[in-house]
N, CA, C and O atoms as a DFTB+ gen file, in Angstrom:
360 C
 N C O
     1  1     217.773      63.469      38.478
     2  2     217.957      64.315      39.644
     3  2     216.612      64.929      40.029
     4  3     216.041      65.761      39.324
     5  1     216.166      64.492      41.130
     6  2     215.192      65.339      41.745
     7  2     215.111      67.095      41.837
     8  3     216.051      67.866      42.030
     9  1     213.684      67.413      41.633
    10  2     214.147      68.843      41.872
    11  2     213.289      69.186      43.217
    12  3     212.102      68.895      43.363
    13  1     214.170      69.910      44.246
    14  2     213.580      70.713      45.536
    15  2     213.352      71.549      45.497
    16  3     213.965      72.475      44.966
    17  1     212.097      71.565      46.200
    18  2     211.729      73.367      46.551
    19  2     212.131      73.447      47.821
    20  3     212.274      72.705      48.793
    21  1     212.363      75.312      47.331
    22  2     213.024      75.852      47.990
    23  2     211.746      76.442      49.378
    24  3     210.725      77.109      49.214
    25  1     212.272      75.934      50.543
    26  2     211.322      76.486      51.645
    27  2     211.157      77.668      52.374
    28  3     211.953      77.592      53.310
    29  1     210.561      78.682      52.431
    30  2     210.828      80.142      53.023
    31  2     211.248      80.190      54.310
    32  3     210.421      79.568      54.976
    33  1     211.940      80.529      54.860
    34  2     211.792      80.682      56.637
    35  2     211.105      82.110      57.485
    36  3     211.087      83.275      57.090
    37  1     210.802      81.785      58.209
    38  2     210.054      82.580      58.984
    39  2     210.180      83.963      58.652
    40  3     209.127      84.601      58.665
    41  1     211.595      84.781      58.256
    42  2     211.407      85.929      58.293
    43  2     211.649      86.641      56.676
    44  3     211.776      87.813      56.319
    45  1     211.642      85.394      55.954
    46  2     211.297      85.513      54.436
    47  2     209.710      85.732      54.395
    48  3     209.195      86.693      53.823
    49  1     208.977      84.709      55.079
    50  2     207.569      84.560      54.609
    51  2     206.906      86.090      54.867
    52  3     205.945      86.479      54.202
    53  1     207.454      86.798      55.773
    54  2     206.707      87.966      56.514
    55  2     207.336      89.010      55.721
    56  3     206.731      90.057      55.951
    57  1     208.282      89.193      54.889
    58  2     208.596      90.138      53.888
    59  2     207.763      89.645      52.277
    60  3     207.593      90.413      51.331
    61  1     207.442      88.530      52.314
    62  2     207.080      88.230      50.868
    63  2     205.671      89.574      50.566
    64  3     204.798      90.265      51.092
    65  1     206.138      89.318      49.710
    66  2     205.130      90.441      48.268
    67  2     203.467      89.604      48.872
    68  3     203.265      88.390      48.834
    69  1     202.285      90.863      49.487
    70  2     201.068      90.271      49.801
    71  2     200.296      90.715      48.368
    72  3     200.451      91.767      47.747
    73  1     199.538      89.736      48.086
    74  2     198.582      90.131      46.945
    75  2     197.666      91.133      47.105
    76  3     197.251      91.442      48.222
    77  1     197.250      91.761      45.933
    78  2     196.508      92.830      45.919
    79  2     195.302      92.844      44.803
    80  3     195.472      92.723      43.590
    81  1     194.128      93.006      45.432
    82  2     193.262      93.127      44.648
    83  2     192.680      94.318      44.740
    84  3     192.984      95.067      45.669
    85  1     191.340      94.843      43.367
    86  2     190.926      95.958      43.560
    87  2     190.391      96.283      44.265
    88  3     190.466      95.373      45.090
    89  1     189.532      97.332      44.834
    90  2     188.937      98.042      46.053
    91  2     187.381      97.281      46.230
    92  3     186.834      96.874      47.254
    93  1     186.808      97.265      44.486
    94  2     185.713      96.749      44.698
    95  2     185.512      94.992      44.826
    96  3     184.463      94.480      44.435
    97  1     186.345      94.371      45.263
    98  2     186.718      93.326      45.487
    99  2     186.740      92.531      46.575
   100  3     187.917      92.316      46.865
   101  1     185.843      91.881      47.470
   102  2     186.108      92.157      48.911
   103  2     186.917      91.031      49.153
   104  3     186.348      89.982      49.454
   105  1     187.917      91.056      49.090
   106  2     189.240      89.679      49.658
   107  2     190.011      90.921      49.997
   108  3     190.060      91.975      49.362
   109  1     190.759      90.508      51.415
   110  2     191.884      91.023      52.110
   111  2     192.710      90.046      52.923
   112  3     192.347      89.154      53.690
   113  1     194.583      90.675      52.347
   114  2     195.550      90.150      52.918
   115  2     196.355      90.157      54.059
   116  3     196.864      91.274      54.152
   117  1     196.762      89.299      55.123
   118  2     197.318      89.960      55.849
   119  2     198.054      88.924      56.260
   120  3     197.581      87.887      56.725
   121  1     199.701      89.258      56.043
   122  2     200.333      87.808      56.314
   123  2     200.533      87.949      57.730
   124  3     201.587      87.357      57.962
   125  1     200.125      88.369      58.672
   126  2     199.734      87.844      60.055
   127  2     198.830      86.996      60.417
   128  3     199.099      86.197      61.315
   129  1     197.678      86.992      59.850
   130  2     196.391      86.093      59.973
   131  2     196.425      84.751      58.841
   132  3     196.898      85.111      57.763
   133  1     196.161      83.803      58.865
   134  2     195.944      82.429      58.437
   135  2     197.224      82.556      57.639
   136  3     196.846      82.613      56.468
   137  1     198.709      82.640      57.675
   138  2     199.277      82.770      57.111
   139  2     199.454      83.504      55.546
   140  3     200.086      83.108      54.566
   141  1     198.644      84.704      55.742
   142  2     198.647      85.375      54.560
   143  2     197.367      85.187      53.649
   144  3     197.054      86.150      52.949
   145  1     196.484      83.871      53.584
   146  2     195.871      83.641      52.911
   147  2     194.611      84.829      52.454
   148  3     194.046      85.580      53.248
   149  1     194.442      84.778      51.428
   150  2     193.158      85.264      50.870
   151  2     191.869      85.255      51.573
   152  3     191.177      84.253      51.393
   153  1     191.325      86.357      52.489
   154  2     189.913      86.109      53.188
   155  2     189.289      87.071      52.687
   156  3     189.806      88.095      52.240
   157  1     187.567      86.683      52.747
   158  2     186.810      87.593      52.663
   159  2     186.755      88.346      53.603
   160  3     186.784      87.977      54.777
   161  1     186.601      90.368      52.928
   162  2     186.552      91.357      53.723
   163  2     186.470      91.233      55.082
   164  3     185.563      90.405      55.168
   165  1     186.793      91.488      56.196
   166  2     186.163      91.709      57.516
   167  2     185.673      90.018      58.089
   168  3     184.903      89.744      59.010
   169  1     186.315      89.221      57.313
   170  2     186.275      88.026      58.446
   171  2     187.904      87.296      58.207
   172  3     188.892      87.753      57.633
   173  1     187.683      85.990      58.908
   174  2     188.909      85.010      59.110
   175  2     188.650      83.820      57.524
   176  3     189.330      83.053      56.843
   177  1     187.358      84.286      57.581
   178  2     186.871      82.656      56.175
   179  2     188.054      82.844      54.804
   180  3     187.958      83.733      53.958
   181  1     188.973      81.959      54.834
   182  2     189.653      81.872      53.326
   183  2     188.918      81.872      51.978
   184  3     188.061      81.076      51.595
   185  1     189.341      82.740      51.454
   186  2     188.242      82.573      49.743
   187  2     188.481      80.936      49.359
   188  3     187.547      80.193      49.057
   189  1     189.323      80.682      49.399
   190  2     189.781      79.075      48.697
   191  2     188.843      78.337      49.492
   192  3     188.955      77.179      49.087
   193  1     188.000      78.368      50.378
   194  2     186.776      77.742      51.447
   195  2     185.380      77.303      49.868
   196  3     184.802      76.306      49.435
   197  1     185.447      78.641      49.586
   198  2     184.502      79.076      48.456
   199  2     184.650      78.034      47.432
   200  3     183.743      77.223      47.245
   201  1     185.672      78.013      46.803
   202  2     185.985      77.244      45.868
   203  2     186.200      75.796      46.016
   204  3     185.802      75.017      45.150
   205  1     186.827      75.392      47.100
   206  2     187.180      73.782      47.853
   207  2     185.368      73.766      47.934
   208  3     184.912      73.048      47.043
   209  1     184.439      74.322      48.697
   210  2     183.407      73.401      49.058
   211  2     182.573      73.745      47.461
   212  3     182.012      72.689      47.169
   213  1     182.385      74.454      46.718
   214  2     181.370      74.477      45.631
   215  2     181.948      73.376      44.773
   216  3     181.237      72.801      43.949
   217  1     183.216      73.070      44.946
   218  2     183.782      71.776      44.003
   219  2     183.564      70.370      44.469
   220  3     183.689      69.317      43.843
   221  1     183.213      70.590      45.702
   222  2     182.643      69.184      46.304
   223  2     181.258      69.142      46.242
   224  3     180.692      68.097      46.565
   225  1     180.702      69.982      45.927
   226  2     179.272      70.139      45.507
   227  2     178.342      70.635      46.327
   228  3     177.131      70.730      46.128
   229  1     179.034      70.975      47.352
   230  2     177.698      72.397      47.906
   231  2     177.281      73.425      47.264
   232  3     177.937      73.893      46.334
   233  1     176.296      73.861      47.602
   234  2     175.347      74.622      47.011
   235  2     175.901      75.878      47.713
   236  3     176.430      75.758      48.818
   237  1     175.769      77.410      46.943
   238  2     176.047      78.332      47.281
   239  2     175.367      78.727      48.584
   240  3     176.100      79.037      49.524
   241  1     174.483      78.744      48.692
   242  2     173.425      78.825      49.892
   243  2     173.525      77.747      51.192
   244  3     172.914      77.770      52.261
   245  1     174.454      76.872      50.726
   246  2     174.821      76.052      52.015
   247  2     175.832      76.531      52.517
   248  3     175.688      76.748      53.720
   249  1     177.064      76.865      52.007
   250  2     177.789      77.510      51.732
   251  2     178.021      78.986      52.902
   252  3     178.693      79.353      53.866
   253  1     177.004      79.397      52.046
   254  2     176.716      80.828      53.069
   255  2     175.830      80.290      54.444
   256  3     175.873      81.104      55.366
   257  1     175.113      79.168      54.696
   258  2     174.746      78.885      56.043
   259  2     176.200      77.594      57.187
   260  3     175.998      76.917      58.195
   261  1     177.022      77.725      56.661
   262  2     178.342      77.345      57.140
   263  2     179.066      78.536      57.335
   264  3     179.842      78.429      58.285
   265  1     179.093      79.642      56.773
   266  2     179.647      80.623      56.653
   267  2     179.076      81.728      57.118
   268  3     179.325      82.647      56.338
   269  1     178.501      82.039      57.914
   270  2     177.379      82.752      58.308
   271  2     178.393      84.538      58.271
   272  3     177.860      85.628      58.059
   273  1     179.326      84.388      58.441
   274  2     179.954      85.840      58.399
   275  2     180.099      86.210      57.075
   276  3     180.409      87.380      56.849
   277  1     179.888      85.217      55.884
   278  2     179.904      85.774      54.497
   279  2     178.973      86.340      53.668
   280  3     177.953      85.658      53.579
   281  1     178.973      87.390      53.007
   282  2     177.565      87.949      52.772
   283  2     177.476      87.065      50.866
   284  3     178.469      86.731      50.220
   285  1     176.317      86.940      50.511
   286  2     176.253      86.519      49.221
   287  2     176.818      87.272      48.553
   288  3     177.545      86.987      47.601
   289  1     176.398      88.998      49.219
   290  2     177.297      90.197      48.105
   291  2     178.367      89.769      47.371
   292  3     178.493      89.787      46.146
   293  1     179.638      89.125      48.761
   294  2     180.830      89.081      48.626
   295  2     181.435      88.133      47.351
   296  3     182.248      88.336      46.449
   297  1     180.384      86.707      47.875
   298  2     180.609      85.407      47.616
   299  2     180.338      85.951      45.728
   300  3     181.156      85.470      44.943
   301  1     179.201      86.928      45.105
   302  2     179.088      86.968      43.945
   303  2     180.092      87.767      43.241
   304  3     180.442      87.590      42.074
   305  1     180.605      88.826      44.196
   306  2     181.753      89.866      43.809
   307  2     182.837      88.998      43.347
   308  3     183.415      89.170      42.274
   309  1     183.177      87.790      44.417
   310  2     184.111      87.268      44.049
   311  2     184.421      85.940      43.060
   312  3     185.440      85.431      42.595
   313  1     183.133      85.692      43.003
   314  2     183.170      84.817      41.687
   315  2     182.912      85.331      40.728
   316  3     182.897      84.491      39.828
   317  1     182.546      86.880      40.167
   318  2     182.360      87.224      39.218
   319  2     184.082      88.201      39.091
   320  3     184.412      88.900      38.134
   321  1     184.622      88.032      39.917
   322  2     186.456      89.312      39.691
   323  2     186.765      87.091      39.343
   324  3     186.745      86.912      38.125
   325  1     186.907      86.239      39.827
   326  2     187.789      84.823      39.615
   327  2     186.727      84.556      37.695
   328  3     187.280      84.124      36.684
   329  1     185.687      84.844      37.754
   330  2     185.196      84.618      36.069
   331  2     186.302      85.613      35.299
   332  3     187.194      85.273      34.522
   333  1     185.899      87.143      35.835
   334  2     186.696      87.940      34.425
   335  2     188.323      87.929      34.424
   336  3     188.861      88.101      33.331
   337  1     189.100      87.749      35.502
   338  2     190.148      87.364      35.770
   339  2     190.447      86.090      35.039
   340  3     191.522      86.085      34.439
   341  1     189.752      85.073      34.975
   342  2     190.613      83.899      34.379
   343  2     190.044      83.575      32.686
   344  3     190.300      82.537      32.074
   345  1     189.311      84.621      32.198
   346  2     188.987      85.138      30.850
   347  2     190.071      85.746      30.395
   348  3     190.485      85.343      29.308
   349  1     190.888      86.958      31.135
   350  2     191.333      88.009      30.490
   351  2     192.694      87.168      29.744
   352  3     193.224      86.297      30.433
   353  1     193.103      87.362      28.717
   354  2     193.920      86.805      27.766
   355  2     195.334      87.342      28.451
   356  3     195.702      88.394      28.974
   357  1     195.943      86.010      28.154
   358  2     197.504      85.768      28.914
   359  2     198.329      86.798      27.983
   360  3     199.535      86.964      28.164
């Protein structure tokens, strides 16, 4: 037997639980914009941008010249909260 997932509808998705990170953290949620996704502070750019292109092998600095609204600040804040975050013991 196959197993299905279960699909949200429109006025499930807009009550779902938005993630929360700390203050010094610059990712913000807003399930109005890109469907909720994870962006850095004060723009539209998805954090998962960050991670999809450094895994295809751009360079951080290319990175940020594709991204021109992202500050390096951010880009290091947030790979150093995704380092101690996926350290901290389950």
């Amino acid at each position: 037997m196959t197993k299905r997932r279960r699909l949200l509808n429109y006025k499930q998705m807009k009550t779902a639980p938005t993630l929360k990170f700390p203050p010094d953290v610059p990712i913000w949620v807003d399930p109005e914009r890109l469907s909720g996704a994870p962006c850095f502070k004060g723009t539209r750019v998805p954090v998962d941008s960050l991670f999809t292109n450094l895994e295809s092998g751009l360079s951080l600095d290319e990175y940020l010249d594709c991204f021109p609204d992202v500050t390096r600040e951010q880009v290091v804040a947030v790979l150093e909260y995704a380092h101690k975050t996926a350290l901290q013991p389950a």
